[in-house]
N, C-alpha and C positions, 0 to 999 in steps of 0.2 A: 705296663706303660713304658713307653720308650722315651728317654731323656733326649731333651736338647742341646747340642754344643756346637760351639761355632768356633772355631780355631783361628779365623780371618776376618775380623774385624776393622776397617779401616777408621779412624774419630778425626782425619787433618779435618781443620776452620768445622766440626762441630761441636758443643757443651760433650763433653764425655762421659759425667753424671747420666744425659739424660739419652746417651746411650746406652748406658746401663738398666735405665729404666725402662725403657724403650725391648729392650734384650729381657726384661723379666717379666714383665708385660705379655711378652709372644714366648714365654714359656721355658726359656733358654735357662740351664743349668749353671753352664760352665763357657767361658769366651774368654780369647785371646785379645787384648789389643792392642794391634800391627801399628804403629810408628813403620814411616818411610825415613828411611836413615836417621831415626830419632825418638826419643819415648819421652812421654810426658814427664813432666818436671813433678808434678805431686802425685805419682802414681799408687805410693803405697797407702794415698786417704783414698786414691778410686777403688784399688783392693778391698780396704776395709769396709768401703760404701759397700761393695758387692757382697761383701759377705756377710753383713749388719741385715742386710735385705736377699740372701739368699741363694747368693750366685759368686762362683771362684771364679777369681778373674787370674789371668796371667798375662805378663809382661811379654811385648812381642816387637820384632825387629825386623823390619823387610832390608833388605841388603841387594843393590845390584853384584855382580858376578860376573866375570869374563870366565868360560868353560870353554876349553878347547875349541876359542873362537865363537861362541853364542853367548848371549849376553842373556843372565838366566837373574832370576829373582830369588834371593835363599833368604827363607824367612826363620827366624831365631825366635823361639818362645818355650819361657819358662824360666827364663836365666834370674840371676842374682843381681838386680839393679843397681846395689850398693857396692858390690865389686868392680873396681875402679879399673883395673887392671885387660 
């Protein structure tokens, strides 16, 4: 059986919870969730919800980017929330 994972997650103005629910529900494993220049403030209870009920979540950062003149979206996931720096 082939697992599900979704690396791109977007949650702006939805419950985040019931994204997760919603994500285990349609069978998903493993998801990232992408913050547009921002990550939730209580992320690491949405982590623990995921993983109480079966699913690794990871922390995720969409970032615009100027690249040799194209303005590109780099997206950051996996990092350490608590590192300030």
């Amino acid at each position: 059986m082939i697992e599900k994972n979704d690396f791109h997650i977007h949650y702006e103005g939805e419950d985040v919870f019931e994204v997760v629910n919603t994500a285990k529900i349609s069978g998903v494993k493993s998801m990232a969730l992408i913050g547009r220049l921002d990550i939730e403030d209580n992320l690491k209870d949405i982590i623990e919800y995921g993983r109480v009920h079966g699913l690794e979540i990871f922390s995720g950062v969409e970032c615009p980017v100027r690249i040799e003149g194209h303005l590109i979206d780099l997206i950051c996931i996996g990092f350490n929330q608590d590192n300030e720096s």
